[in-house]
N, C-alpha and C positions, 0 to 999 in steps of 0.2 A: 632483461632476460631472466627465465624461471632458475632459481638456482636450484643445481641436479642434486638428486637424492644422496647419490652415490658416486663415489670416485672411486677409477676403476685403474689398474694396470695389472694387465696379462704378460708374464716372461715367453721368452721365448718358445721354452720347449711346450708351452700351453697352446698355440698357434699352431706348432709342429703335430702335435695331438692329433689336432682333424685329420687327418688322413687315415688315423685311426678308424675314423667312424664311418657308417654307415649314410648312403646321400640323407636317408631320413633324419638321423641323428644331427647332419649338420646343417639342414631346415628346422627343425627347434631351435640353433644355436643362433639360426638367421633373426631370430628374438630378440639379442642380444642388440643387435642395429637396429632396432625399433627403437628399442631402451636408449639407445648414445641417440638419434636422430631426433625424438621428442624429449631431449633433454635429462629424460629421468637417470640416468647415466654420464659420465664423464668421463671417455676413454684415452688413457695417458700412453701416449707410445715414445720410447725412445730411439733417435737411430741408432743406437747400438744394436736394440732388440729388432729392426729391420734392417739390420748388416746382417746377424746374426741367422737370423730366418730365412734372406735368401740367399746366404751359402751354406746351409743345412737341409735346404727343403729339397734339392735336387736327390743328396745322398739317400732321405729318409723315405721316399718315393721309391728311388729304387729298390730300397732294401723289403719295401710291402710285395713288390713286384717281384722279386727275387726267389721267393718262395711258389707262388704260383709257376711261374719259371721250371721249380723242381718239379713238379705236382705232374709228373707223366703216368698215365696209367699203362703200363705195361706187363701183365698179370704175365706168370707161367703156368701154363695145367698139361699133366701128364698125357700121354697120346688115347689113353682110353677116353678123354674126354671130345675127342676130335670126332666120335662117329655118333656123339651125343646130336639130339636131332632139334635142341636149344643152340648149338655150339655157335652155331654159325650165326644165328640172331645177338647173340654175346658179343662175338667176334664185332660185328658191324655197332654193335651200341658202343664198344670200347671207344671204335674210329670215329662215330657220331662225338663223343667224349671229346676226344682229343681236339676234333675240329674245332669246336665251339668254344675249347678253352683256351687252341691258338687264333682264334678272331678276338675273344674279347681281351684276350691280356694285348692284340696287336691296337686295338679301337683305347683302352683307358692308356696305351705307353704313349699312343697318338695325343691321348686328351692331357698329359698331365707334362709333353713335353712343350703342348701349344698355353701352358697354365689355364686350363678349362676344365680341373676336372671339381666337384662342387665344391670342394674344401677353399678352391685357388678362390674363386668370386666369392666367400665368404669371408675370407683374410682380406684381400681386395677392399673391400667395401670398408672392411673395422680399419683400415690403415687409412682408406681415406676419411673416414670418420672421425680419428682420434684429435687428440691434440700435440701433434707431436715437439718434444723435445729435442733440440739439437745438442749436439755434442762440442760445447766452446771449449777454447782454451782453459779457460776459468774452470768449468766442470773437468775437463781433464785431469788437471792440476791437482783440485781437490780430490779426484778417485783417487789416482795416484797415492799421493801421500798416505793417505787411508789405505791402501792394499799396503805400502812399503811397510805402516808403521803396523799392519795386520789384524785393523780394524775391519771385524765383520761390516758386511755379507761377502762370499765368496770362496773359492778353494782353489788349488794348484796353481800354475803361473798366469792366471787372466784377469784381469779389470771388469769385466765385463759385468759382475754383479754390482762394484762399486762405482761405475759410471750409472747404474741404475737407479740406485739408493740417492748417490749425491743430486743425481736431474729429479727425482721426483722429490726430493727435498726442495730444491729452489723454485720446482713448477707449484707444486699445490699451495694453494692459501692458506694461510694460517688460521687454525680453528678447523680446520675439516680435516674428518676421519678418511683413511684410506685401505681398502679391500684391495690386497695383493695375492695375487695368484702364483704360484710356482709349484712344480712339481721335484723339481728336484735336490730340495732340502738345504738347499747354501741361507735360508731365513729361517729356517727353521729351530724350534730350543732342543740342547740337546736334552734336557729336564723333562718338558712336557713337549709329548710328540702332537703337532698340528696344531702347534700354537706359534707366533714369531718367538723369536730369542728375545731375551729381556733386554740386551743390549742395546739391538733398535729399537721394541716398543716404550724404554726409557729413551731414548735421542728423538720417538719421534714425539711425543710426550713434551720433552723437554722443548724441543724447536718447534713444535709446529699447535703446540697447546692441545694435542685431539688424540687420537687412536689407530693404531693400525692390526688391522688384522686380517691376518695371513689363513690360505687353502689351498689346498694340493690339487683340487679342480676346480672348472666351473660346475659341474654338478654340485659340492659341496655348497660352493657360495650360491648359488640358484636354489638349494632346497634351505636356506637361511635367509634369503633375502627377497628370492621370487619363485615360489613353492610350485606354481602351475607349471614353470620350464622343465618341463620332465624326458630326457632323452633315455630314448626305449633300449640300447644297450650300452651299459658305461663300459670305457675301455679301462683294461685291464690297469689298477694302476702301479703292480710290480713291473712294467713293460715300461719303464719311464727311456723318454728318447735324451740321448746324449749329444748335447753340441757340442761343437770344437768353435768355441769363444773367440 
């Protein structure tokens, strides 16, 4: 077997992303399963991070929808406007409005609660893709102790970064480099911003003889590593989504 270019693990809230995006946007990122499928890619998933995504992914769905939800147009105009002889054409484009915006919010709440809508069959595919990591005792163990004794990665009362760290330490081979994705700053140095903490890039260094380096998207790592992957609008990345670990 060809050995992959690239070792890849995406956090959680990187997955939760897509729904961010645009159907076209998450057809570029369908790129990304080309890349694991022909090898040239190595995608490391852990259960933790597929505990963690599908009881997040319901709330964060709702919450894109939620807004739409608000989005009623219901203007007031003074009665002089009533014998205006556009009024009535206004009047009916409002209700054309409103129609069309309570079919489609009812057709994607239909699609995203049957997991169909294009984000779901993109995550679908990279989960069945990956290599996933299970969560032993042993790994446990070791997170554990690492959070109690408050060795990074991580923050507030959850394991859930150092169940990450410790599985992709005993999955990857020694000698190869690894590209970690996160947006939400638990690997991050607080010295140099969008670089890993020296902490782990020294442990992974030290264990595993290679490199690791950390990015706040896949755009970052796709315009460093596969420049053509060009998705036509990045989301916002002060909008980072919050899981509950």
């Amino acid at each position: 077997m060809t050995k992959p270019k690239h070792r890849l693990f995406l956090d959680t809230n990187i997955y939760l992303s897509f729904y961010r995006l645009s159907d076209s946007d998450v057809k570029v990122l369908g790129q990304l399963v080309t890349l694991v499928k022909h090898g040239e890619v190595k995608l490391y998933l852990t259960t933790q991070v597929s505990d963690e995504f599908h009881s997040n992914r319901e709330g964060v769905v709702a919450g894109s929808l939620k807004s739409v939800k608000e989005q009623r147009l219901n203007p007031s105009f003074p009665r002089m406007f009533v014998s205006h002889e556009a009024y009535g054409d206004l009047q009916q484009k409002i209700r054309a409005y409103e129609d069309l915006r309570r079919r489609m919010l009812a057709e994607i709440t239909e699609a995203a609660f049957a997991g169909g809508l294009s984000a779901d069959k993109l995550i679908a595919e990279l989960f069945e893709l990956a290599e996933i990591i299970p969560l032993t005792d042993e790994l446990w163990e070791i997170a554990r102790q690492r959070y109690d004794l408050r060795k990074p990665p991580g923050k507030g009362p959850s394991y859930g970064d150092a169940v990450h760290w410790v599985s992709l330490l005993a999955a990857v081979p020694d000698g190869e480099d690894l590209l970690l994705v996160s947006e939400d700053g638990d690997f991050e140095s607080k010295l140099d911003s969008g670089t890993v903490m020296n902490f782990l890039r020294d442990e992974w260094q030290r264990e595993k003889d290679a490199k690791v380096t950390l990015y706040s998207s896949l755009p970052e790592m796709f315009h460093d590593h596969y420049p053509d992957i060009y998705l036509e609008a990045l989301p916002d990345v002060n909008l980072l989504i919050k899981t509950a670990e």
